[in-house]
Biotite code that builds the C-alpha atoms (Angstrom):
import biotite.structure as struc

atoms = struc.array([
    struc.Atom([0.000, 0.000, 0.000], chain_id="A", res_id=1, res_name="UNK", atom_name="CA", element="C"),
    struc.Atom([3.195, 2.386, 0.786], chain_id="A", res_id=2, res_name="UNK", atom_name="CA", element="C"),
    struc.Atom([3.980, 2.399, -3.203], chain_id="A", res_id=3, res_name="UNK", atom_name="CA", element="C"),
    struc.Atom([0.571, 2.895, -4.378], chain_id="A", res_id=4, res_name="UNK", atom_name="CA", element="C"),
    struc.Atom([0.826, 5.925, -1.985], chain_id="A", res_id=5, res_name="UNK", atom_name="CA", element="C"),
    struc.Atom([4.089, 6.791, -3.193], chain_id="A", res_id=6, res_name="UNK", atom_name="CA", element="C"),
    struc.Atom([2.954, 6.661, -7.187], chain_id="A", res_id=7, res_name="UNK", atom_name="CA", element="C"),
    struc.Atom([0.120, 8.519, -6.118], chain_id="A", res_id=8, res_name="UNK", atom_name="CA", element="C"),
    struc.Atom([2.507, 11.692, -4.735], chain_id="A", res_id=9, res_name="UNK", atom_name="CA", element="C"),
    struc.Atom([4.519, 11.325, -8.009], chain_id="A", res_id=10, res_name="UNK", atom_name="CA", element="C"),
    struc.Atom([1.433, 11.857, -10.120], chain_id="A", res_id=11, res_name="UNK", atom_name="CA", element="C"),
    struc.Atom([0.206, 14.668, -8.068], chain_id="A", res_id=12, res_name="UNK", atom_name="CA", element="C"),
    struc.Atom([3.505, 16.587, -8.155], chain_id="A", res_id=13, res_name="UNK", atom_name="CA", element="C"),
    struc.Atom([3.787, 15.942, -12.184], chain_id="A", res_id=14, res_name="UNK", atom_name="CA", element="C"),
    struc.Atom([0.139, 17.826, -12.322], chain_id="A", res_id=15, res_name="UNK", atom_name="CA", element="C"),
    struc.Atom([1.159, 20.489, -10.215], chain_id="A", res_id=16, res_name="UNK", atom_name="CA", element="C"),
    struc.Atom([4.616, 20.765, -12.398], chain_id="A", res_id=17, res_name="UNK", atom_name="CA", element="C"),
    struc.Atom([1.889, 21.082, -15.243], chain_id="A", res_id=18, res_name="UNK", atom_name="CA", element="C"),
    struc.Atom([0.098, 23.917, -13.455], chain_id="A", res_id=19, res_name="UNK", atom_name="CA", element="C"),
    struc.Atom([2.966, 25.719, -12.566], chain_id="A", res_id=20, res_name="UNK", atom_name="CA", element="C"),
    struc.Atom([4.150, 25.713, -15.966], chain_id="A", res_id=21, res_name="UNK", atom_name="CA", element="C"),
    struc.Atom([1.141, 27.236, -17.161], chain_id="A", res_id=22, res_name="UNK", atom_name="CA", element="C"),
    struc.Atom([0.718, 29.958, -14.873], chain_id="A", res_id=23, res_name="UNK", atom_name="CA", element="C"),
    struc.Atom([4.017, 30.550, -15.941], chain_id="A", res_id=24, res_name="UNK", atom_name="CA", element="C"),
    struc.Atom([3.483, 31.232, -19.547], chain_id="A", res_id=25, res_name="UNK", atom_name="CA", element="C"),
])
């Protein structure tokens, strides 16, 4: 269950990479 939880941080910090980026531009 710990590296489902960990996958699941990965994800969410990729998406918020995404939205950074954005706001960014």
């Amino acid at each position: 269950m710990i590296q489902t939880i960990l996958l699941i941080n990965l994800r969410g910090e990729r998406e918020n990479e995404k939205r950074v980026c954005l706001g960014d531009v």
